[in-house]
N, C-alpha and C positions, 0 to 999 in steps of 0.2 A: 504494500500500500504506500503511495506517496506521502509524504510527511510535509506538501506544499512548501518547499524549497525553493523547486522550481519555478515554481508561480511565481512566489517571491521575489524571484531573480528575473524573470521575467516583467516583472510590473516595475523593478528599478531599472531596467534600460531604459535608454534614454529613447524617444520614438523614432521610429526609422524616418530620412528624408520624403519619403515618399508619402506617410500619414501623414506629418506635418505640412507639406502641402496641399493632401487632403484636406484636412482641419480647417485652413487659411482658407480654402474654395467656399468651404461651409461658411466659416466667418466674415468675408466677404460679400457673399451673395447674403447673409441674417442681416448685416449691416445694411446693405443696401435697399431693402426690402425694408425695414425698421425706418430707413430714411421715407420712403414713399409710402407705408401703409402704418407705420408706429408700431410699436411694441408686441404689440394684440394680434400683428398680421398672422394668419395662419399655417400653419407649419410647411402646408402642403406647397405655398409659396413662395418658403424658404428652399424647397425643397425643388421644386422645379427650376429656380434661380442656381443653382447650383448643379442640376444635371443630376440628382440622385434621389434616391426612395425616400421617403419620409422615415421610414425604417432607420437608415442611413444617420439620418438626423438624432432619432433619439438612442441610438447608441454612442454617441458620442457624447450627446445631452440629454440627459434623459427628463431633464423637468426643461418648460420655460425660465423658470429661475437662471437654471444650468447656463442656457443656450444667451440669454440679455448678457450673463457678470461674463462669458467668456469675449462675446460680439465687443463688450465695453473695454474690457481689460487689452484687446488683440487693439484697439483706436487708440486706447490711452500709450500703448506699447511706440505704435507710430508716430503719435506725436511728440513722446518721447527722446525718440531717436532721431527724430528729422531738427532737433535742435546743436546738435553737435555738429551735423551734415549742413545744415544752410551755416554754422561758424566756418564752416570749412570754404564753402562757393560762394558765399555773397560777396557782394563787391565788399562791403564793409560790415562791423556789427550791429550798426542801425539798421541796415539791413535787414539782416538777418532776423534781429528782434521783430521788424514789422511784418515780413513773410511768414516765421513761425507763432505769432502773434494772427495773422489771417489763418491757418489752418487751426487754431485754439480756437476762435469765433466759427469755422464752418463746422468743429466738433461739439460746440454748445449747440446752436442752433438746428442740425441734423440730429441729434439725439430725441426726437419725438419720444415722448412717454416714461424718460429715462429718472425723470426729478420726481413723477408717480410713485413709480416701483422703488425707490430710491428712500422716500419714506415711508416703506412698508418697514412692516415687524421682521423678514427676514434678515437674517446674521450676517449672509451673503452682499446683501446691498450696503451695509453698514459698514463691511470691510472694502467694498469696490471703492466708496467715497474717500475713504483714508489709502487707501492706492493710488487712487488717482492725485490727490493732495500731495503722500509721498515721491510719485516720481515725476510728476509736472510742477512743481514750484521749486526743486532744485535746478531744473533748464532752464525755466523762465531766469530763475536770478543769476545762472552761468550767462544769458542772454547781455541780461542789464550790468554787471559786474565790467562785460566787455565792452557795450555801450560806452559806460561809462569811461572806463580807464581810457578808448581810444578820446573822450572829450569830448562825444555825440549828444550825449543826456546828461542833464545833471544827474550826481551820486545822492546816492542814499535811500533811491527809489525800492519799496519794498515788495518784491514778486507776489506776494498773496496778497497784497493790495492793490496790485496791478491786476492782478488775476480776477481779482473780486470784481473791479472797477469793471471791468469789461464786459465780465459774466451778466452783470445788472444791464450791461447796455444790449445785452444781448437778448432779456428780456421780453416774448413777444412777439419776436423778427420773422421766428415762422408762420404765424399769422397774418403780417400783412405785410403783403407783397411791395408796399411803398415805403418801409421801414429797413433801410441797408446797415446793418447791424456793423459790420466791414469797413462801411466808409466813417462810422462813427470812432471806433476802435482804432481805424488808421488816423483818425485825428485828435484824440486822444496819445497816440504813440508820437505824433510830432510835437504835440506840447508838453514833452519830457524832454525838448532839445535846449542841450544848454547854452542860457543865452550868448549873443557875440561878444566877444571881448572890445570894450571901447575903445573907443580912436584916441 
């Protein structure tokens, strides 16, 4: 009789290339479907955005709980990342700040249904919020840190007040089509620029 060793050993590898771009196909298509139908959308049309069974879906996820904290955590993961990467290609780190600053406003505003489930009683949504706090407001302040040192922005601007500031302007945006959450946030982002030094 097996003594579940093996299982063991097998559930601590790490996932093959192959499922993890599976997973990403699924989180992809959950996302984008949450973008156009909100949270509630139907599985089956997660499921066809993706090219596989519904089946498919809940073995990977087995609750909607499951399937919203992973779709959130895999955006939070990219906006993440894409703030090292625009310090690396932007012309400069104002830059930088105001492009990764636009994909923070187009992940508030697409997350339909996300602030609902968000304060629900589950455990899971309570931990996404503090994920998401811990790994986006240490980029946002590597953003502004560099802002500032090259002399772009004044210092001492604080990321989770900048974070916050936005989030409120974001407020709404998907509702009305005449409200550019984007152009507000980008002008907010230039009046962090530190003033010119007098003649």
């Amino acid at each position: 009789m097996n003594d579940g060793g093996d299982g063991a050993r097998r559930a601590a590898r790490p996932k093959r290339a192959d499922a993890r771009r599976n997973e990403k196909t699924l989180l992809d298509a959950a996302a984008a479907v949450f973008v156009a139908a909100g949270v509630e959308a139907p599985v089956r049309d997660i499921a066809a955005k993706a090219g596989v069974g519904t089946a498919t879906i809940y073995r990977h996820f087995p609750t909607r709980a499951d399937l919203i904290i992973a779709v959130y955590r895999h955006q939070i993961e990219a906006c993440a990342e894409a703030g090292p990467a625009l310090l690396e290609s932007a012309a400069s780190p104002h830059a930088a700040l105001r492009r990764w600053m636009d994909r923070f406003v187009d992940f508030l505003v697409t997350k339909h249904g996300l602030a609902t489930v968000l304060r629900s009683d589950d455990a899971g949504f309570e931990a996404l919020h503090a994920y998401f706090l811990d790994r986006l407001v240490p980029v946002c302040a590597r953003l502004l840190d560099a802002a500032a040192a090259a002399g772009e922005i004044r210092p001492g601007i604080e990321a989770y007040e900048l974070m916050r500031g936005a989030g409120n302007l974001c407020i709404g945006a998907e509702d009305d089509p005449r409200y550019d959450a984007r152009r507000l946030v980008g002008l907010l982002i230039e009046g962090l620029r530190a003033p010119e030094p007098a003649a």
